[in-house]
Structures are given as structure tokens and as C-alpha cells.
C-alpha positions as CSV (number, residue, x, y, z in Angstrom):
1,X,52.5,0.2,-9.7
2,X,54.6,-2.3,-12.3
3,X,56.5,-3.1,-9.3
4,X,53.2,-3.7,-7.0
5,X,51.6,-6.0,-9.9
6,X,54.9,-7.8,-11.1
7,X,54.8,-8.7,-6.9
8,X,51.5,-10.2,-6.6
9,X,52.3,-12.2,-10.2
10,X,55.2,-13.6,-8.0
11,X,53.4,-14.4,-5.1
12,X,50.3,-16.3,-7.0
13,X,52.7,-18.4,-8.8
14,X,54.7,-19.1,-6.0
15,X,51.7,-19.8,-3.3
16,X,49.7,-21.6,-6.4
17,X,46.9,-19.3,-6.7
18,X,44.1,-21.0,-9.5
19,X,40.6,-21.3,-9.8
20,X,38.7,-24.2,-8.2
21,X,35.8,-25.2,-10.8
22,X,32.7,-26.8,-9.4
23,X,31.6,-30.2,-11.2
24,X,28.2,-30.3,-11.7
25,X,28.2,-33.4,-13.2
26,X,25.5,-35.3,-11.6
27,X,27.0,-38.4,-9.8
28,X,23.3,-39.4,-8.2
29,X,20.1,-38.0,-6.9
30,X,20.0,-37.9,-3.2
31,X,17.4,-39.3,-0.5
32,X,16.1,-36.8,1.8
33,X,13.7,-36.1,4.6
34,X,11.4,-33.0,5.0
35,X,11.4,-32.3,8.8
36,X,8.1,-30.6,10.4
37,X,10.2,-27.8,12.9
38,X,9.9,-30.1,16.2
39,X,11.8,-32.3,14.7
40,X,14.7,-30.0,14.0
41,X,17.5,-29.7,16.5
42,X,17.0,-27.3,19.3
43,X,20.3,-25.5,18.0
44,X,19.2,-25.0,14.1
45,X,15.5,-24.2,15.7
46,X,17.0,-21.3,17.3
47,X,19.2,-20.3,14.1
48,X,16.0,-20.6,12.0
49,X,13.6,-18.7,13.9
50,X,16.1,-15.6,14.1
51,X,16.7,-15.8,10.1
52,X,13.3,-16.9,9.3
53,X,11.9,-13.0,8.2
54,X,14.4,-12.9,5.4
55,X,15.6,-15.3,2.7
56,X,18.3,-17.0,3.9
57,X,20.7,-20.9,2.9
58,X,21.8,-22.4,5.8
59,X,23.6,-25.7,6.4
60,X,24.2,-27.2,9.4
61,X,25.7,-31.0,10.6
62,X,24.9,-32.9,13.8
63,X,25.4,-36.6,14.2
64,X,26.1,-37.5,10.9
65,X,23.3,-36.0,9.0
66,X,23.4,-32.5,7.0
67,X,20.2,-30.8,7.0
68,X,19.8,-28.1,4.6
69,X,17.5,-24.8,4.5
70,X,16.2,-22.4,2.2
71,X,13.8,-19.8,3.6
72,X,11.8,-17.0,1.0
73,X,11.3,-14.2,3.9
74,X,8.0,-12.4,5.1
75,X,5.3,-13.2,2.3
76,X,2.1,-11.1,3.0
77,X,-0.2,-14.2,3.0
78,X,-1.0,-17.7,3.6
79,X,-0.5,-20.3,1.4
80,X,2.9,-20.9,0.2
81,X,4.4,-23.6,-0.4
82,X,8.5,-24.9,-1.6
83,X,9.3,-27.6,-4.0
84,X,12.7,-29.1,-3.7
85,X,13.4,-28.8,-7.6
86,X,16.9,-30.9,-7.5
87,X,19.0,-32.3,-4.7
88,X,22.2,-34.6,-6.3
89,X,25.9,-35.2,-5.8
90,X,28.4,-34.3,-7.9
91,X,31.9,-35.2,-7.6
92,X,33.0,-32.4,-5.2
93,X,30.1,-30.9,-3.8
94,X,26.2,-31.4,-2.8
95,X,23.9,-29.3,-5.0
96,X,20.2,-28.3,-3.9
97,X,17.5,-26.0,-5.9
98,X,14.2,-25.0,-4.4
99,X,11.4,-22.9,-5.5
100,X,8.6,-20.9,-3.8
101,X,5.4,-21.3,-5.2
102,X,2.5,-18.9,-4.2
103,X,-1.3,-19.6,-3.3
104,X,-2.5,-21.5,-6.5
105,X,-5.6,-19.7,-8.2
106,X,-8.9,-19.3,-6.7
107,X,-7.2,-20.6,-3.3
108,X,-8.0,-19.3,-0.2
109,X,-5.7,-17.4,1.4
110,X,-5.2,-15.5,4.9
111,X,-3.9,-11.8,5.1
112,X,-1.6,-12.9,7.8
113,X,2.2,-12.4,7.4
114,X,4.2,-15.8,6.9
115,X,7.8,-17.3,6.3
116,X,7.6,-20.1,4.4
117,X,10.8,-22.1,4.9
118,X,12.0,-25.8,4.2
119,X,14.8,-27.9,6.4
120,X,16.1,-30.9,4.7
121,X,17.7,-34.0,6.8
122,X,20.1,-35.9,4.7
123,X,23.1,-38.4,5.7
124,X,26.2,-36.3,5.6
125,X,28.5,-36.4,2.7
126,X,31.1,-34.4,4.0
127,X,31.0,-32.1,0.7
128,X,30.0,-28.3,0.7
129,X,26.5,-27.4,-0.2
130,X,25.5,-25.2,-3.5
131,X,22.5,-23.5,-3.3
């Protein structure tokens, strides 16, 4: 087992194993579109309709734009909504935060199942995305 550990010790200094930090450093706030579904490419329509029952994060890039999208699953009613909290750059990466709000008080609602989802259009920045 020394042996085994002594090894992998080796092979990480050798290879340059290390941690990658993320910089959340704000660099700015970014501009961004809210796209209604039609106006979604066919190819992230298909993706979203086929993830839309659970939560899912899903990026996707298409003639230089990055459109981002954060679903919250089957909800038992109507009248949800998603506020885009923060979307900035940072130095290394793109970094978005959303939040599902439910029907407000005293709203009316419909006992219909729904998937409340939002897609973001952005210009590309050719960084990763963190949710």
C-alpha cells in the first residue's frame, strides 16, 4: 500500500496535478436576452423539452452566442416565475444565479402541472459557465 501511495505521489508531481481555483471576482455584469421558446434553436428546443420535467443547467453555443438554462422541474401549479439573481464575468469563467419564485399570495393559480424554465441568449465569451 506504501508502495501504491509513494507511486501516485510520483506521478502527480511529475504530470503537475494541482487544484484549479475559480475567481469570482467580478470583472462586469453581463447583458442578456430572455428568449420566449420559438425563438430558441431547433437543436436546444429539442434538448429542453426532453429535460424540461426535472431541474436541469444546460449551456449550449451556436453562432457566437451562449445561451444559458436553468429549469426547476414539474411544479404542481401555475404561476411560477425565475428571476435571474446574477449573471457577471469573472476572470476565468461566466457565473449565473437564478431563483424560482412561486405564485405570490392571494394569486390565482391553476392545478395544472408546469415546468417553469428560463433560456438566456448572451454573446459568447468562450469561458465555462457556473451555475
Amino acid at each position: 500500500m506504501k508502495k501504491w501511495c509513494l507511486m501516485m505521489l510520483v506521478i502527480c508531481i511529475l504530470t503537475g496535478c494541482g487544484v484549479q481555483t475559480q475567481d469570482e471576482e467580478k470583472v462586469s455584469d453581463l447583458e442578456f436576452t430572455v428568449l420566449d421558446l420559438e425563438k430558441v434553436p431547433e437543436e436546444l428546443r429539442s434538448v429542453l423539452e426532453e429535460k424540461k420535467i426535472t431541474p436541469f443547467k444546460v449551456t449550449y453555443e451556436d453562432e457566437g452566442y451562449l445561451y444559458i438554462c436553468v429549469g426547476y422541474g414539474e411544479q404542481q401549479t401555475s404561476g411560477y416565475s425565475i428571476v435571474v439573481e446574477e449573471l457577471y464575468l469573472t476572470s476565468n469563467a461566466v457565473y449565473v444565479d437564478t431563483e424560482l419564485l412561486g405564485p405570490g399570495k392571494g394569486e390565482e393559480t391553476a392545478a395544472a402541472t408546469t415546468c417553469p424554465y428560463i433560456v438566456l441568449k448572451l454573446q459568447s465569451m468562450g469561458k465555462p459557465v457556473v451555475f
